[in-house]
Each structure stands twice: as C-alpha cells, then as structure tokens.
C-alpha positions in Angstrom: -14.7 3.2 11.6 -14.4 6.0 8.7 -16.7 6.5 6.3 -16.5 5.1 2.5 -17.1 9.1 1.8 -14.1 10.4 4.3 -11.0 11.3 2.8 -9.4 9.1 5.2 -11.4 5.9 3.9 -9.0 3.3 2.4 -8.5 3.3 -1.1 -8.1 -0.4 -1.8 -6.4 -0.1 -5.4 -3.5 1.2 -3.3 -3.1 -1.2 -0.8 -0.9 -4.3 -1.0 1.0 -6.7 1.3 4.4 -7.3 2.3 6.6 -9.7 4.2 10.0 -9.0 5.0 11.4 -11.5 6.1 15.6 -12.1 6.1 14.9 -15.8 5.7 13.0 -17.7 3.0 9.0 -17.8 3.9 7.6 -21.8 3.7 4.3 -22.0 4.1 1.0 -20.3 2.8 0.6 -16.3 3.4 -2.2 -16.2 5.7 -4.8 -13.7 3.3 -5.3 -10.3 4.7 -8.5 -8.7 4.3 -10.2 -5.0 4.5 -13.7 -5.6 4.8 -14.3 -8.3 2.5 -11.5 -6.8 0.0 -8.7 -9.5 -0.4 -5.5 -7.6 -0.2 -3.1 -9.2 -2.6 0.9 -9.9 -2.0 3.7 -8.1 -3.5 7.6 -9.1 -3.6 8.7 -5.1 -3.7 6.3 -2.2 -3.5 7.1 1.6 -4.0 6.7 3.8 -0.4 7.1 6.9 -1.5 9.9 7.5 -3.9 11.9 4.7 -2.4 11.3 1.2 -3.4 11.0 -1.8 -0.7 11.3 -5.4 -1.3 10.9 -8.2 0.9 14.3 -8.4 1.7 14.7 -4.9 2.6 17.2 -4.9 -0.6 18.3 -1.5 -2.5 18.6 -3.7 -5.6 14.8 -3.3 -7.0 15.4 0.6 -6.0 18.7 1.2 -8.0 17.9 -0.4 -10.8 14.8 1.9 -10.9 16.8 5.0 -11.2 19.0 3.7 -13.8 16.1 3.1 -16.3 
C-alpha cells in the first residue's frame, strides 16, 4: 500500500474509467472504487497527447487537433 504522502499515491482527480468495448454495453457499469473514492465513467479520455474513446476511434482525437 503507498502512502497518501508518497509521490506514487493516487491522485483521484485524475483517475477515470473506461470500457472499450467494439460492441454496444447493456447493462449497469459495475462502480469501481479506490478506497472509498467512486471512480466515475468516461466515453473518451486523453492518455497522454492522444485521445482514447470507448471504441478505440481516432475521431474524438482528430477533431481535437483541428480546433
């Protein structure tokens, strides 16, 4: 376990959850938790410079560079 005063300790403001899935998802997303910390769901989120959607799709990325 790492310390809330490590550098290593998760910063929660940062975290987010994913499914990629090629096929449409029916049914409730099962909640993920960090502690007691609900970690909340995202369609697309940025990794890096690149951004990843739930479909592993380049759309949500291009259209970032064109703005």
């Amino acid at each position: 376990m790492v310390s809330e005063q490590s550098p290593y300790a998760t910063q929660l403001k940062k975290c987010d959850t994913l499914l990629i899935s090629k096929s449409s998802f029916i049914g409730p997303m099962v909640p993920v938790l960090i502690g007691d910390s609900l970690i909340g769901q995202v369609s697309k989120s940025r990794l890096l410079v690149a951004i990843v959607d739930d479909r592993l799709s380049w759309s949500p990325h291009v259209i970032d560079l064109c703005l």
